[in-house]
ROFINU-42947 format. One record per residue (C-alpha): x, y, z. Coordinates in nm, 4 decimals, always signed. Example, Ala and Ser with C-alpha at 12.3 -4.5 7.8 and 13.67 -1.06 7.14 Angstrom:
> +1.2300 / -0.4500 / +0.7800
> +1.3670 / -0.1060 / +0.7140
//
This chain:
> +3.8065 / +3.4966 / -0.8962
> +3.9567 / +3.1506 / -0.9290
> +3.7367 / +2.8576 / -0.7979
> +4.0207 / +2.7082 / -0.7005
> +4.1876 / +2.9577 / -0.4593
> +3.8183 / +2.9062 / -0.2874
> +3.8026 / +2.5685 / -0.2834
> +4.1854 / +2.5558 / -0.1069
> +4.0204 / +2.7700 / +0.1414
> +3.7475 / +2.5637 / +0.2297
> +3.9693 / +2.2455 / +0.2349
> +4.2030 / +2.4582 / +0.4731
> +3.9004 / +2.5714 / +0.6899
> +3.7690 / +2.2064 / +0.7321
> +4.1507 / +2.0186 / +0.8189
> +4.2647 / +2.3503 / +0.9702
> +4.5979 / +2.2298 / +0.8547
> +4.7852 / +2.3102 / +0.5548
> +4.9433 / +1.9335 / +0.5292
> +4.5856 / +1.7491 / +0.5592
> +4.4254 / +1.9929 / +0.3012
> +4.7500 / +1.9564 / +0.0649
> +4.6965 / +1.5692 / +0.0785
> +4.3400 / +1.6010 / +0.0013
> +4.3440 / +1.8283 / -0.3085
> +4.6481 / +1.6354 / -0.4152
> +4.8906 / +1.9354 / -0.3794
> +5.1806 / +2.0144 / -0.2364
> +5.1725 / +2.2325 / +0.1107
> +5.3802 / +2.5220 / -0.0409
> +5.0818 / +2.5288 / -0.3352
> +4.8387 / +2.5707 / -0.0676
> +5.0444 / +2.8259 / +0.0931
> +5.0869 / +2.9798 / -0.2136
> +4.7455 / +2.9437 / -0.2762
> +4.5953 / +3.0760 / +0.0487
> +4.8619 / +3.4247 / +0.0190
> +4.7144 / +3.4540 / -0.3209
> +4.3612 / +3.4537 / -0.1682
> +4.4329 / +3.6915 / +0.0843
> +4.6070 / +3.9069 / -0.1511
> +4.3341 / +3.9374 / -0.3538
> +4.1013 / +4.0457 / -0.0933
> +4.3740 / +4.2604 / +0.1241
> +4.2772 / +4.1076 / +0.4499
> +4.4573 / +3.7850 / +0.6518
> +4.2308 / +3.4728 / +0.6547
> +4.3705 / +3.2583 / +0.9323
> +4.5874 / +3.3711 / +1.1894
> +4.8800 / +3.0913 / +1.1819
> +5.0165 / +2.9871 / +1.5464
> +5.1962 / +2.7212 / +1.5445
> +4.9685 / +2.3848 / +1.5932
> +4.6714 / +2.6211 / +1.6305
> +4.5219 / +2.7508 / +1.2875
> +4.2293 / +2.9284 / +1.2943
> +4.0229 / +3.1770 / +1.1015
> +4.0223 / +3.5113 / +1.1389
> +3.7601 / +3.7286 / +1.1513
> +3.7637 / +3.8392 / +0.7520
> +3.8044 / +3.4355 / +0.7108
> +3.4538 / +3.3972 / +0.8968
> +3.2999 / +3.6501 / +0.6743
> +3.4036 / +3.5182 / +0.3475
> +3.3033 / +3.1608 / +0.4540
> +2.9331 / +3.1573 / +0.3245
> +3.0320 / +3.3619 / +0.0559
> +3.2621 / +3.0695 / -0.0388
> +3.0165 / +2.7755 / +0.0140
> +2.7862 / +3.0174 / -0.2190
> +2.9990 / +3.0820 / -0.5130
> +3.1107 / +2.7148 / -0.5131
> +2.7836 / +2.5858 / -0.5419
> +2.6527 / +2.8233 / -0.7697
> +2.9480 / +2.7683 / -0.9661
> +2.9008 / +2.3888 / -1.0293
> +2.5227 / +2.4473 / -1.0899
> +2.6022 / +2.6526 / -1.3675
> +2.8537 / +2.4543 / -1.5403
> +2.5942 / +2.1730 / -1.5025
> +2.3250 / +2.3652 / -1.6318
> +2.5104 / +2.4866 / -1.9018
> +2.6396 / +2.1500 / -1.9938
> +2.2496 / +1.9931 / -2.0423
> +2.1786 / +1.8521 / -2.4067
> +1.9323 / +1.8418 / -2.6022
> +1.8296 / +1.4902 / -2.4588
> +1.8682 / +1.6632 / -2.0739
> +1.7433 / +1.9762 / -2.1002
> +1.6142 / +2.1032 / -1.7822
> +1.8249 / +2.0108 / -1.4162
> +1.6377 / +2.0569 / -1.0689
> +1.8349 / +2.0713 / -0.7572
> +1.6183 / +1.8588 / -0.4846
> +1.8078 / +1.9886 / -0.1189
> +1.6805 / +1.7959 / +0.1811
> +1.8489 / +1.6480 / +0.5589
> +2.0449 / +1.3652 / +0.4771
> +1.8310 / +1.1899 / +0.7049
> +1.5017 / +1.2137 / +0.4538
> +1.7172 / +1.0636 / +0.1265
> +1.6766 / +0.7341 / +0.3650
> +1.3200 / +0.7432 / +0.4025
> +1.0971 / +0.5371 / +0.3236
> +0.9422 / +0.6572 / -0.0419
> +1.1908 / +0.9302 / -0.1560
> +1.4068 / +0.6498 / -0.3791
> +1.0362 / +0.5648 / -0.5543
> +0.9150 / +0.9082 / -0.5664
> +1.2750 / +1.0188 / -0.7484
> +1.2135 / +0.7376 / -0.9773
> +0.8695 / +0.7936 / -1.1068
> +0.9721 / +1.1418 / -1.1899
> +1.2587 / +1.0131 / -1.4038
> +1.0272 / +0.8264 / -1.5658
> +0.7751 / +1.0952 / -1.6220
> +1.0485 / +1.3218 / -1.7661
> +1.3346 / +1.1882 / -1.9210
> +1.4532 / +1.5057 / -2.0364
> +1.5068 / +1.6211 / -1.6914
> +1.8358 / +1.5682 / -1.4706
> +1.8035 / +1.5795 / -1.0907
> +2.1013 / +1.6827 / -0.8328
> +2.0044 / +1.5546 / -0.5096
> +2.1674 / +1.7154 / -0.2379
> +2.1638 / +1.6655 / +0.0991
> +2.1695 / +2.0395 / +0.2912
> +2.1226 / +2.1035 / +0.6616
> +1.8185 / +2.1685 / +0.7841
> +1.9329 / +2.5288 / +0.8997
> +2.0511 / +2.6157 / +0.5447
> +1.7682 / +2.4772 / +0.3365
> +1.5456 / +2.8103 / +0.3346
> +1.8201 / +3.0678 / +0.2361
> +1.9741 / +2.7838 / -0.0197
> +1.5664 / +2.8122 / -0.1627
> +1.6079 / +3.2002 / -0.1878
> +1.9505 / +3.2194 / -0.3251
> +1.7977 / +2.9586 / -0.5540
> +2.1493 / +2.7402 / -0.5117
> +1.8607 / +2.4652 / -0.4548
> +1.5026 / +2.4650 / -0.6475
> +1.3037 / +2.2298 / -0.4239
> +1.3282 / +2.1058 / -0.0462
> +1.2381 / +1.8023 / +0.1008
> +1.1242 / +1.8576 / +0.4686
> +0.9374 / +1.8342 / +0.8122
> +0.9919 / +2.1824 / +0.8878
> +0.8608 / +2.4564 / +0.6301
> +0.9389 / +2.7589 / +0.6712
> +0.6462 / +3.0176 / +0.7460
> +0.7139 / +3.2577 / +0.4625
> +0.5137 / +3.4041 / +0.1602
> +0.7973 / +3.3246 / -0.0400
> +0.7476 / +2.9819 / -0.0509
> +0.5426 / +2.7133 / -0.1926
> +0.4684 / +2.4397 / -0.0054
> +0.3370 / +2.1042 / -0.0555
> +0.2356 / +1.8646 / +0.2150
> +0.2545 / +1.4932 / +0.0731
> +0.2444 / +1.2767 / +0.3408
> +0.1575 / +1.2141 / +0.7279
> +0.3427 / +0.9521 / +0.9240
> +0.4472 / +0.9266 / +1.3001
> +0.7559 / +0.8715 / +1.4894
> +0.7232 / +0.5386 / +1.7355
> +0.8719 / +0.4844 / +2.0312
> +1.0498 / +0.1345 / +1.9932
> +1.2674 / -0.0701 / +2.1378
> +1.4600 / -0.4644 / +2.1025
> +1.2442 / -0.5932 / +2.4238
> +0.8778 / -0.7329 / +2.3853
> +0.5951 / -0.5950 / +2.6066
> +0.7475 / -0.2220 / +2.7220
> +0.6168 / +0.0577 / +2.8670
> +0.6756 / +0.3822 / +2.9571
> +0.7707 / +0.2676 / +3.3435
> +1.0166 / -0.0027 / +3.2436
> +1.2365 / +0.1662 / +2.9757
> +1.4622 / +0.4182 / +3.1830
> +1.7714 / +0.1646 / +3.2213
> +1.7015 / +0.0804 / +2.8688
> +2.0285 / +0.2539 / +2.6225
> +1.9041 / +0.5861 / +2.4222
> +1.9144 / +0.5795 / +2.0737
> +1.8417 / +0.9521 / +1.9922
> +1.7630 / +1.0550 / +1.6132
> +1.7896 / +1.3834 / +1.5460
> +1.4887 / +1.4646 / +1.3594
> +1.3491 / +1.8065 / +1.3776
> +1.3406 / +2.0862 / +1.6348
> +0.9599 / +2.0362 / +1.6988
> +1.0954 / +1.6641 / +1.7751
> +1.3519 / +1.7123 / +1.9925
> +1.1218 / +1.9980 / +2.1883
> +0.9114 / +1.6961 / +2.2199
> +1.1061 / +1.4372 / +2.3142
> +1.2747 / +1.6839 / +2.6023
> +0.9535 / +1.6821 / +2.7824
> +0.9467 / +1.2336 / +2.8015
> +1.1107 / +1.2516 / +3.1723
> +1.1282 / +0.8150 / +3.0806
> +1.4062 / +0.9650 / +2.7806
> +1.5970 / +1.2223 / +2.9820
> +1.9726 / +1.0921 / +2.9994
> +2.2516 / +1.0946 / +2.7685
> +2.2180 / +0.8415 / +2.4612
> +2.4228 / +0.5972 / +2.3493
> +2.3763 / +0.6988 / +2.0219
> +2.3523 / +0.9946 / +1.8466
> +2.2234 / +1.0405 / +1.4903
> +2.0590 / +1.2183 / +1.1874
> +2.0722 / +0.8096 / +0.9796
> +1.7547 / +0.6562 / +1.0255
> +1.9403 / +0.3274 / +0.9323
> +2.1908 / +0.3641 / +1.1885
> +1.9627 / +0.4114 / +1.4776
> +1.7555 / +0.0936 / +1.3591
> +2.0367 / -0.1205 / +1.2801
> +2.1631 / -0.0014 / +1.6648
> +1.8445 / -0.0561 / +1.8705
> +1.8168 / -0.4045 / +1.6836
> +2.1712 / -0.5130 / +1.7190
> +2.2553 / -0.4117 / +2.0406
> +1.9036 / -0.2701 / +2.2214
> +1.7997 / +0.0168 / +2.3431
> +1.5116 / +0.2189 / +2.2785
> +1.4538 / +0.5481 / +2.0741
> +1.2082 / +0.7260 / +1.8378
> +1.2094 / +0.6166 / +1.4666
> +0.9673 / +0.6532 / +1.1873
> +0.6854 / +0.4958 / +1.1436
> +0.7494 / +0.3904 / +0.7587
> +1.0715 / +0.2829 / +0.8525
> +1.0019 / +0.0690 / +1.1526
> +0.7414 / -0.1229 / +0.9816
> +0.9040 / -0.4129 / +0.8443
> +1.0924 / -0.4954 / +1.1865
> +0.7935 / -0.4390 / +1.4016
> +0.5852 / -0.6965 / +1.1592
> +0.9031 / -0.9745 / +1.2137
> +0.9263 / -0.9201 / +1.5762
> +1.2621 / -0.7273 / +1.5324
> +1.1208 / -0.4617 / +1.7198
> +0.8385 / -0.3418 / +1.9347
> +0.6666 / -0.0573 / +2.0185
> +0.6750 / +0.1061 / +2.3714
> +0.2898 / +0.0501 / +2.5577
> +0.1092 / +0.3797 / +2.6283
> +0.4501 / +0.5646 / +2.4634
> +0.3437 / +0.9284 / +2.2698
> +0.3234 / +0.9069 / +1.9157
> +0.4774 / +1.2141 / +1.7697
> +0.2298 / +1.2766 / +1.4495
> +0.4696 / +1.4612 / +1.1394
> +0.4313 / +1.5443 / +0.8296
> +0.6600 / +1.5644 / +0.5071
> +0.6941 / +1.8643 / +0.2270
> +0.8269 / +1.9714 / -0.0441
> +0.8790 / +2.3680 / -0.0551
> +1.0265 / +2.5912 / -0.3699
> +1.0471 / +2.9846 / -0.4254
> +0.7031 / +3.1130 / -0.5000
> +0.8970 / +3.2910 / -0.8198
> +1.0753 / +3.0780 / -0.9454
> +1.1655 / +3.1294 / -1.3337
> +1.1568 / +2.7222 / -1.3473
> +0.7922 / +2.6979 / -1.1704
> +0.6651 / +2.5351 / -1.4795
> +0.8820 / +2.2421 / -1.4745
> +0.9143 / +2.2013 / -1.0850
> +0.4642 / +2.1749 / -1.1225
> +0.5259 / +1.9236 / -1.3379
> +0.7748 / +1.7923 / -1.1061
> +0.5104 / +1.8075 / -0.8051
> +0.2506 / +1.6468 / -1.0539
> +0.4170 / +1.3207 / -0.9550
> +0.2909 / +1.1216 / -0.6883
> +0.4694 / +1.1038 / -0.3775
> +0.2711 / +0.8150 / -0.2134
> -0.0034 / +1.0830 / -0.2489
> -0.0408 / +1.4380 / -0.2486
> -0.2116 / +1.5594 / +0.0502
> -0.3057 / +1.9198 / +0.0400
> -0.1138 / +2.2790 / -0.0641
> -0.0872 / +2.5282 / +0.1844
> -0.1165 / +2.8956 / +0.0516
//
């Protein structure tokens, strides 16, 4: 099948409009057209039913979605993989939430494996929480960066560090019974965290701002106020120049980061080597 006609598709599925996904592939809207018939040719059933300002997909267009995400990705792992020299000669795919590339360690941790193994070229992607365990078993990712492993005996899985999430806010001397008119900053962390945070009646209204960027929910709660949950590592700096301040007598949510891979993988040897390096510290493996 041509990448290509799969790729239109997706662009298609995400504009749902011909026009916007001819202007971002740099095409013409009767070559997406022609495209997206050549597509549904190929697989004898209708992938969006076309009313006129309302394109959706149709039921055969929902079922070859993943399949399309899958072959796409697999697709441009291969020709990396396949493209490696003798100076690169191994690639790992590191998936994690974009909202752990930001934290505080990841950047070093990358950069002392570089250094450990020149030979080796990382793709870093960032994959949504929900996906990251089947993208581990369809192996379209090798390792995962998270706060959430999965509880499976397919998996490896490497704790390497504790930290918390603080409750924080622009005002000095806070507690919990003088922060309910203060703005919500929510960052959307984990379901654990948000299970957590649910039961904080002092949190329960709509926030002002709602986020998976670490960096974004800081810059907010200093710039304009308000008060929200960040993490500890990333707080630190602006709680030590009175930037911010913690919340008296607030809960601290205790969390944990991993790194999970396949228990089989056929590249175990190089992703050990991989885990070898220090992240901060490793803590402990869990069997």
């Amino acid at each position: 099948m041509d990448t290509e006609l799969l790729k239109t598709f997706l662009e298609v599925t995400k504009t749902r409009h011909f026009g916007r996904a001819a202007d971002n592939l740099f095409l013409t809207q009767s070559a997406v057209s022609f495209r997206i018939r050549h597509l549904e040719s190929q697989l004898g059933n209708p992938l969006f039913s076309r009313q006129r300002g309302n394109l959706q997909l149709t039921s055969a267009g929902e079922r070859l979605l993943p399949y399309a995400e899958s072959i796409l990705q697999m697709w441009g792992r291969a020709r990396n993989d396949i493209a490696l020299s003798e100076e690169l000669s191994v690639q790992i795919t590191v998936g994690a939430s974009a909202i752990f590339w930001e934290f505080d360690g990841i950047s070093d941790w990358i950069n002392r494996i570089s250094s450990a193994d020149p030979g080796l070229a990382l793709r870093l992607e960032s994959v949504p929480r929900q996906h990251m365990s089947k993208r581990l078993l369809d192996k379209s990712i090798d390792l995962s960066i998270t706060s959430e492993p999965p509880a499976n005996d397919d998996f490896n899985i490497v704790k390497v560090r504790d930290y918390q999430l603080q409750l924080v806010t622009h005002k000095p001397d806070c507690d919990m019974d003088n922060i309910s008119e203060l703005p919500l900053v929510y960052l959307d962390w984990s379901t654990r965290f948000s299970i957590q945070h649910n039961k904080i009646a002092a949190l329960q209204r709509t926030a002002v701002i709602h986020t998976d960027s670490c960096r974004v929910a800081l810059d907010h709660i200093i710039g304009n106020g308000g008060v929200g949950y960040l993490p500890s590592p990333v707080i630190a700096q602006s709680v030590d120049a009175g930037l911010l301040h913690l919340v008296q007598d607030a809960p601290v949510m205790e969390q944990a980061l991993y790194l999970v891979c396949r228990a089989d993988h056929e590249k175990q040897t190089m992703i050990d080597s991989l885990l070898a390096v220090p992240f901060n510290k490793i803590i402990e493996s869990i069997d």
